[in-house]
C-alpha positions as CSV (number, residue, x, y, z in Angstrom):
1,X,33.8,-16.5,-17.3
2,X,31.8,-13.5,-15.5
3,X,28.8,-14.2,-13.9
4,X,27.4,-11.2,-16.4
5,X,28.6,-13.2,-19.4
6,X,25.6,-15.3,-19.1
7,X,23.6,-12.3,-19.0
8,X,21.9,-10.9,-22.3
9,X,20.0,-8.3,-22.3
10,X,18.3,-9.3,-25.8
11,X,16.2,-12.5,-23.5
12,X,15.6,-10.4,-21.0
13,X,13.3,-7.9,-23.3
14,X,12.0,-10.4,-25.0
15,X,10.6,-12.5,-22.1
16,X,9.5,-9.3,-20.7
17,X,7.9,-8.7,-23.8
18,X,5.6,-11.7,-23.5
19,X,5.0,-11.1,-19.8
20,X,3.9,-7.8,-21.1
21,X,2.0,-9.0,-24.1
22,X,-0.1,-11.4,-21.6
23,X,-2.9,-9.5,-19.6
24,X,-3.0,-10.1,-16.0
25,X,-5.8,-7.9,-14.3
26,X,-5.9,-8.5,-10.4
27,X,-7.8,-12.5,-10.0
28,X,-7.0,-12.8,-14.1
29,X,-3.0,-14.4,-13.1
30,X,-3.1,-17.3,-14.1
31,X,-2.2,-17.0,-17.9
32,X,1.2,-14.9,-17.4
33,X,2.0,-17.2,-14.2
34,X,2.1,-20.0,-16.7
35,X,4.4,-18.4,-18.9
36,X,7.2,-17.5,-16.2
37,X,6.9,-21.1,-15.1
38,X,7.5,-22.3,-18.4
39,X,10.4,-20.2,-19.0
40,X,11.9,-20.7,-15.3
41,X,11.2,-24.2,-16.1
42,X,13.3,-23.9,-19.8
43,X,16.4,-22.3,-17.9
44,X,16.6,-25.7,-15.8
45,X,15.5,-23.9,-11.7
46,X,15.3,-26.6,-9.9
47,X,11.8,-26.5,-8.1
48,X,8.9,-24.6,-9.9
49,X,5.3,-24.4,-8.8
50,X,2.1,-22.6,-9.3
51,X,-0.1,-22.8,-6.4
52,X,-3.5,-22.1,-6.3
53,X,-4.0,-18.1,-6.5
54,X,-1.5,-18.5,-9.1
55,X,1.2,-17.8,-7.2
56,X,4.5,-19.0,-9.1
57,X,7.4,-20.1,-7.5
58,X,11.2,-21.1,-8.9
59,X,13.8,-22.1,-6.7
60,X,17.9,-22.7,-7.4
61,X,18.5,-25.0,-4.4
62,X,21.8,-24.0,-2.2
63,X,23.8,-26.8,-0.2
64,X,22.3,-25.2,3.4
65,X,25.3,-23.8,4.5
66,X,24.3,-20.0,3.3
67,X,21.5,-17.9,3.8
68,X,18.7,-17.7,1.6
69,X,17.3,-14.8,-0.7
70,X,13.8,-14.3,-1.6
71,X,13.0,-12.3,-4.7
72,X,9.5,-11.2,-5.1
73,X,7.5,-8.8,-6.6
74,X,3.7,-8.9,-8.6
75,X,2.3,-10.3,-11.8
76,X,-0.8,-8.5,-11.7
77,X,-0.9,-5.3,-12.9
78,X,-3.4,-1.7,-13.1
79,X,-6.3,-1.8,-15.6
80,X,-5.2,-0.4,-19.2
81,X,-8.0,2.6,-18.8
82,X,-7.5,4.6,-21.9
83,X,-3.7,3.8,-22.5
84,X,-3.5,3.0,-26.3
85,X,-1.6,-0.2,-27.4
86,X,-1.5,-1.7,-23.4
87,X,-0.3,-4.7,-24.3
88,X,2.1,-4.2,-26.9
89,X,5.4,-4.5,-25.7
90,X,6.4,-2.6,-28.0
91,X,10.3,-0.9,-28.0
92,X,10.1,2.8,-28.6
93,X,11.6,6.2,-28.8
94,X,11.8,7.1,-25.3
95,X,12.1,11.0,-25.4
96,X,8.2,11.4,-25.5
97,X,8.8,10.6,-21.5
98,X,12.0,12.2,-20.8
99,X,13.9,9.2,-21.3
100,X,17.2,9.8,-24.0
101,X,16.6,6.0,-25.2
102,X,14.4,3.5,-26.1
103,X,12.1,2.1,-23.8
104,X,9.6,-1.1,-23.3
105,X,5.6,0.4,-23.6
106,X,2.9,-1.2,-22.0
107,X,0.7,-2.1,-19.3
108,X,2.9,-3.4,-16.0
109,X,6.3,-3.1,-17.9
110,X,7.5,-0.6,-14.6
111,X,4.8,-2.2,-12.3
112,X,6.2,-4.3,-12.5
113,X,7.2,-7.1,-15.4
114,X,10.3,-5.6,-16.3
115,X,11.6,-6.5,-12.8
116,X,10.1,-10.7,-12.8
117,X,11.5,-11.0,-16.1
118,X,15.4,-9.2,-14.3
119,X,15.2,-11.5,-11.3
120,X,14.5,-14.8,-13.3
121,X,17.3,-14.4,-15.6
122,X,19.5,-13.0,-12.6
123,X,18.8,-16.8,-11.5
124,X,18.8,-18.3,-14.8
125,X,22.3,-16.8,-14.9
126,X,23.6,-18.7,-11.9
127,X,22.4,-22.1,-13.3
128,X,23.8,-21.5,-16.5
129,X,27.4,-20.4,-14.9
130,X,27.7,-23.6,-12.9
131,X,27.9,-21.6,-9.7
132,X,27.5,-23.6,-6.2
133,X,24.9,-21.6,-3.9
134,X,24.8,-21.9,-0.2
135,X,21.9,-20.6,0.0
136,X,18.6,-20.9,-1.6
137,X,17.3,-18.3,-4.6
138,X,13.8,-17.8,-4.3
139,X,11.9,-16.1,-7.0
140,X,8.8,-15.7,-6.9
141,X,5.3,-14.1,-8.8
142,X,2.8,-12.9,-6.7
143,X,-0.6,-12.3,-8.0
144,X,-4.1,-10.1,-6.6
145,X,-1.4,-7.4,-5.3
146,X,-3.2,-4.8,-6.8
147,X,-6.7,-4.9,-5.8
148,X,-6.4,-6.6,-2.1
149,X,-4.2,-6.4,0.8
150,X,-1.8,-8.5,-0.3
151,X,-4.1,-11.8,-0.6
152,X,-1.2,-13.5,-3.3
153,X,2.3,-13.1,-1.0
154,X,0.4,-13.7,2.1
155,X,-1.5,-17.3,0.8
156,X,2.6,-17.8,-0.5
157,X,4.5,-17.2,2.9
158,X,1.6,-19.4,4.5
159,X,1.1,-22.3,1.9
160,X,3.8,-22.7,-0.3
161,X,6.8,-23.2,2.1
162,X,8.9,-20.4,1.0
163,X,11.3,-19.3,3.8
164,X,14.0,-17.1,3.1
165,X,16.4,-15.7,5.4
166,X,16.4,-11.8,3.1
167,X,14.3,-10.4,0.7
168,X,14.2,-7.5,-2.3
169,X,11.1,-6.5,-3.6
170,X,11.5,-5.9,-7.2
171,X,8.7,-2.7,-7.5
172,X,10.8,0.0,-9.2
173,X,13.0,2.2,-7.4
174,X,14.7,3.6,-10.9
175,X,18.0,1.9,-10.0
176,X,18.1,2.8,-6.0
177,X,17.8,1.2,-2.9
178,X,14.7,1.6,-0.9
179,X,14.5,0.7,2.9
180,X,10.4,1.2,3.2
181,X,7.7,3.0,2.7
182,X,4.8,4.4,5.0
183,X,1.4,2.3,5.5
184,X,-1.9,3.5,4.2
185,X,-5.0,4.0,6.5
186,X,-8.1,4.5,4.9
187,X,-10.7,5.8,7.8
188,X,-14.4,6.4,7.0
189,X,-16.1,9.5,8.9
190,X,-20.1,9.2,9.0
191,X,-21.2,12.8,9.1
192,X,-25.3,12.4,10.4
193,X,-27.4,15.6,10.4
194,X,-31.6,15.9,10.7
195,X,-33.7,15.9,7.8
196,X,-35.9,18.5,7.0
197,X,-37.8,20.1,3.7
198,X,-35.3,21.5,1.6
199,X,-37.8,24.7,1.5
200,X,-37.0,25.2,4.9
201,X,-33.2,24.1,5.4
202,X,-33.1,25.7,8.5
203,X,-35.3,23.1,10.0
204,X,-32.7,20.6,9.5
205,X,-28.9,19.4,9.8
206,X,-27.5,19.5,6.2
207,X,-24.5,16.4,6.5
208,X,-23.4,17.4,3.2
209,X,-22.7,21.3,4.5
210,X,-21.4,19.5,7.7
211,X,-19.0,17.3,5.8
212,X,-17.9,19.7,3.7
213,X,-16.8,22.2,6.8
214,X,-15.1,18.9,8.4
215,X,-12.6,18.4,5.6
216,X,-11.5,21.7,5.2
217,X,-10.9,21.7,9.2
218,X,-9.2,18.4,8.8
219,X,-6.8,19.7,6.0
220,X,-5.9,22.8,7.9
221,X,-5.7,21.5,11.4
222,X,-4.4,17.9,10.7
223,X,-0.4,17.9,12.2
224,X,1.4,15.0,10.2
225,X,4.9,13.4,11.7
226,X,7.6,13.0,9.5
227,X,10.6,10.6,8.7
228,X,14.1,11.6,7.5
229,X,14.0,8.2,4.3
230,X,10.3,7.6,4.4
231,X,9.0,11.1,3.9
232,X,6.0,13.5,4.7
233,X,2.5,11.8,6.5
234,X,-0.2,13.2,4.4
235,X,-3.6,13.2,4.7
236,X,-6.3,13.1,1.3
237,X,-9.6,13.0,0.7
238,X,-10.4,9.9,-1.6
239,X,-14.0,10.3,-1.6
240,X,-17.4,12.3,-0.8
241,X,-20.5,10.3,-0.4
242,X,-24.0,11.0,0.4
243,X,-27.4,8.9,0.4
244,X,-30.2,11.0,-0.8
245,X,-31.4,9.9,-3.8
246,X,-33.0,13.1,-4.5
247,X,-36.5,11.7,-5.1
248,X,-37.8,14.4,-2.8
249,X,-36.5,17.8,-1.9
250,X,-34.8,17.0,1.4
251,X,-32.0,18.2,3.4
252,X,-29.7,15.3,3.5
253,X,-29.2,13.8,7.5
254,X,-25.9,11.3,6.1
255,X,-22.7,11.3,4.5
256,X,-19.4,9.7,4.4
257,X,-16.2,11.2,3.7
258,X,-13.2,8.3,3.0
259,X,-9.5,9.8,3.9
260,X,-6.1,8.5,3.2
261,X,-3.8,8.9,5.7
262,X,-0.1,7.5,4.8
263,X,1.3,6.7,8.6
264,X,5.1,5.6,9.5
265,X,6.4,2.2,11.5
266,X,5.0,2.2,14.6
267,X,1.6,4.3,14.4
268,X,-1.0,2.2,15.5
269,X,-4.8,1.6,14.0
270,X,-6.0,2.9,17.7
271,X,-3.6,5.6,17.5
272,X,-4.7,6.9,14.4
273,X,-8.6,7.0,15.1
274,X,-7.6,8.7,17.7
275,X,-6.4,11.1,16.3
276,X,-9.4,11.7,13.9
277,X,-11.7,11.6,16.9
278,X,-9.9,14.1,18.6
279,X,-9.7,16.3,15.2
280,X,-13.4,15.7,15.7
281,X,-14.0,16.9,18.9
282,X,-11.6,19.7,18.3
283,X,-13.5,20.9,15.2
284,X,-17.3,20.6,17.2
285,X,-16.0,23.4,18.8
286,X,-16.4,25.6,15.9
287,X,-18.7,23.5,13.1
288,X,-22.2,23.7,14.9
289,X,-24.2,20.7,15.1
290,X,-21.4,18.6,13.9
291,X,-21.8,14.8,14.7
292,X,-19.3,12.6,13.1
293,X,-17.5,9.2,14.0
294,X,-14.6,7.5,12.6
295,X,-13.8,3.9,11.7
296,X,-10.9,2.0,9.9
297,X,-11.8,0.4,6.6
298,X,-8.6,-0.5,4.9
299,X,-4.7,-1.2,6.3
300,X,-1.7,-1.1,4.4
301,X,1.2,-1.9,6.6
302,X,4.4,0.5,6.5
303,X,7.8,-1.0,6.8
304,X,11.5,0.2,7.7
305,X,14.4,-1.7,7.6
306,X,17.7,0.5,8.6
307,X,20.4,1.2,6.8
308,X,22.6,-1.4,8.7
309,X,20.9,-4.0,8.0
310,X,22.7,-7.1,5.9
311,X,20.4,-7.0,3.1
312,X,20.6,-3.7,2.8
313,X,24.6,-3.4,2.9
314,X,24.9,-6.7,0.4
315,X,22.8,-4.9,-2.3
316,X,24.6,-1.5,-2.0
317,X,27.8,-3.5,-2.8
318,X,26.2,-5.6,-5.6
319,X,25.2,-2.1,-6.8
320,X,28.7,-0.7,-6.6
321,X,30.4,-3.2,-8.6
322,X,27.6,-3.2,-11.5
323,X,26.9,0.5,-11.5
324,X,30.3,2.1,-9.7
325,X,28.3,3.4,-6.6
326,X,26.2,1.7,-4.1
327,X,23.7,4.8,-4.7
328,X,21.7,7.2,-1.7
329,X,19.3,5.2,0.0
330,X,15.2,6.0,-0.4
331,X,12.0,5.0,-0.3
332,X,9.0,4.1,-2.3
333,X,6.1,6.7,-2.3
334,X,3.6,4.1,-2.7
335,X,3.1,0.7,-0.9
336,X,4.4,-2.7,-1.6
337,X,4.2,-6.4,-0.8
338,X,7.7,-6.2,0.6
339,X,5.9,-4.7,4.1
340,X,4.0,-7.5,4.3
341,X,7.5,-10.2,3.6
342,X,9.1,-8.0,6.0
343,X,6.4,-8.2,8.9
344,X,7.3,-12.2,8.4
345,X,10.6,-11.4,10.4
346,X,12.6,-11.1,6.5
347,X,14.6,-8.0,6.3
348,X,13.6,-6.9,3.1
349,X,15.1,-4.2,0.8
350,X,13.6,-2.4,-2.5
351,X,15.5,-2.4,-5.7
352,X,14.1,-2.5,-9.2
353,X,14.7,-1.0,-12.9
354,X,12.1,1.7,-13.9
355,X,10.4,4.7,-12.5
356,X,7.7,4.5,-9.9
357,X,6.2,8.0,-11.4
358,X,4.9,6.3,-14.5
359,X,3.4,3.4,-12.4
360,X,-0.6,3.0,-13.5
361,X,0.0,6.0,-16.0
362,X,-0.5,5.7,-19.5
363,X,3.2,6.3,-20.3
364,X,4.1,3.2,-18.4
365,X,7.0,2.7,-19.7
366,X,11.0,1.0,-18.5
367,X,14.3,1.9,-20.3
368,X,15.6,-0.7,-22.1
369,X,19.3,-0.6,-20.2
370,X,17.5,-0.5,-16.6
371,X,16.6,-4.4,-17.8
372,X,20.4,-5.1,-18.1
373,X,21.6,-3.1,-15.2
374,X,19.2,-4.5,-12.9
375,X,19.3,-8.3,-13.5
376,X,23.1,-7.6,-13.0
377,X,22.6,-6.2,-9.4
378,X,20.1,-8.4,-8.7
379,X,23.0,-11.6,-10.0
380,X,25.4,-9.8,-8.1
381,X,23.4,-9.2,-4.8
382,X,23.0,-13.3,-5.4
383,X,26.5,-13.9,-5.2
384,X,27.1,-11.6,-2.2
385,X,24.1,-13.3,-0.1
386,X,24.2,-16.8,-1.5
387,X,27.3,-17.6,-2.9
């Protein structure tokens, strides 16, 4: 028989049904880890673990004469907000989004669920074929992806003893194959001015004026690189903060402005402030009285792996025999865990069912074939690595 004989579609959206159906905020893992243990444990892997953040692990155990694969990807998922039904699971008519079928609803079925639930039955598939591995299978649940800096993968690479010789990172890619994404810098800029009556402004240094000129001379003057795969830089303003608490009429002396600025492989923390301090100084020559410093606050690494690499090749030939072409090559707009696998030394490689648009929306949402299709590239890239 076919490997994809062992594949049905009709377990794999109902498994990803009760991952769905099971609430896992960021630090609130634990319940869905324990249900993809259980079911890795039903379909016979033959090592499975949850450690202590509530990582969970499930391992198909090769002879050691093959490379190994990791699969990853999160179990955590976005708060619900105002989404009705989050965790319904339910299927549905999918044209409301643009989608001319019917699709999974609910909270974390694109971010990312639907793509645990396609890379343990891609495994399950292997057990239940009989196939002899020489390599390891690794798949693995990480959880607090969404609210830290990758505190889950990070305690599993360290603790847990999961080395892999490749990796795919299951966030969803709508069917392609991703090679990166760019890092996120979050800098804060302390604008300080004087305090004065605000009856007689001109007495004083308003920071809020001050900060206010600074960002639009950031967003006009800021000169972003640019990759060919990875895209644009950009530069945001996330935030606009001052500390008067208005009990008096003053003119403010302090505020903070926090900017997003997406970076590529290779641009360095130092690099960047120095970029905003020069900005700075550039913009002092026409903002009067402007006194402002930088400083990092947050760091989300970028990642690149090239075209040539292994991984990247075996997957775009797994992808070609299940979907006829091995597909153009891309990247993810936001970041993943798969920087942080790759800055470990693992080529790693993006690939997963659903579309990253709807991510944290209210329409989050996966088409119902994208579950089939990709737990047969994800068998399929297996057999190339593995088997």
């Amino acid at each position: 028989m076919n490997i994809f004989d062992y594949i049905k579609l009709e377990d794999i959206v109902n498994f990803t049904q009760r991952l769905v159906q099971t609430p896992s905020e960021s630090g609130q893992e634990k319940a869905v880890a324990q249900v993809i243990a259980r079911e890795m444990k039903r379909l016979a892997f033959d090592e499975v673990q949850v450690d202590a953040l509530n990582n969970v692990i499930g391992r198909l155990k090769g002879d050691g004469t093959g490379p190994s694969l990791l699969l990853n990807g999160h179990i955590d998922h976005a708060e619900p907000g105002a989404m009705p039904e989050p965790y319904s699971g339910k299927i549905m008519d999918g044209s409301r989004f643009g989608v001319p079928e019917p699709v999974l609803y609910g909270r974390g079925a694109v971010d990312m669920k639907g793509a645990i639930a396609c890379m343990v039955y891609a495994a399950a598939a292997m057990k239940k074929a009989g196939m002899k591995l020489k390599g390891d299978v690794i798949v693995a649940g990480n959880p607090f992806e969404e609210e830290s800096a990758a505190q889950g993968v990070l305690y599993m690479l360290d603790h847990d003893n999961v080395k892999a010789d490749y990796a795919i990172c299951g966030e969803a890619t709508n069917l392609n194959v991703y090679v990166g994404h760019r890092g996120n810098a979050e800098v804060k800029i302390t604008v300080k001015g004087r305090m004065s009556h605000a009856s007689n402004p001109g007495r004083g240094v308003n920071a809020v004026v001050k900060g206010a000129e600074l960002i639009t001379y950031l967003l006009q003057h800021y000169r972003l690189p640019k990759h060919d795969l990875l895209g644009d830089c950009t530069v945001t303003i996330l935030d606009f903060v001052t500390h008067t608490t208005r009990k008096a009429p003053v003119v403010p002396d302090c505020c903070e402005i926090y900017v997003d600025r997406r970076f590529l492989p290779g641009e360095t923390q130092e690099q960047i402030l120095q970029e905003f301090r020069a900005l700075i100084k550039q913009a002092q020559t026409q903002i009067s009285d402007l006194d402002a410093e930088p400083e990092l606050t947050k760091w989300g690494i970028a990642f690149y792996t090239p075209p040539e690499e292994l991984i990247v090749q075996k997957l775009r030939v797994a992808r070609r025999k299940v979907m006829g072409e091995g597909g153009e090559l891309a990247a993810w707009v936001f970041g993943t865990d798969g920087a942080f696998v790759a800055d470990r030394g693992i080529p790693t490689v993006g690939f997963g069912p659903g579309d990253e648009y709807f991510a944290h929306t209210p329409e989050d949402h996966l088409p119902i074939s994208h579950l089939e299709i990709a737990t047969k590239v994800y068998a399929q890239t297996i057999l190339e690595v593995c088997g």
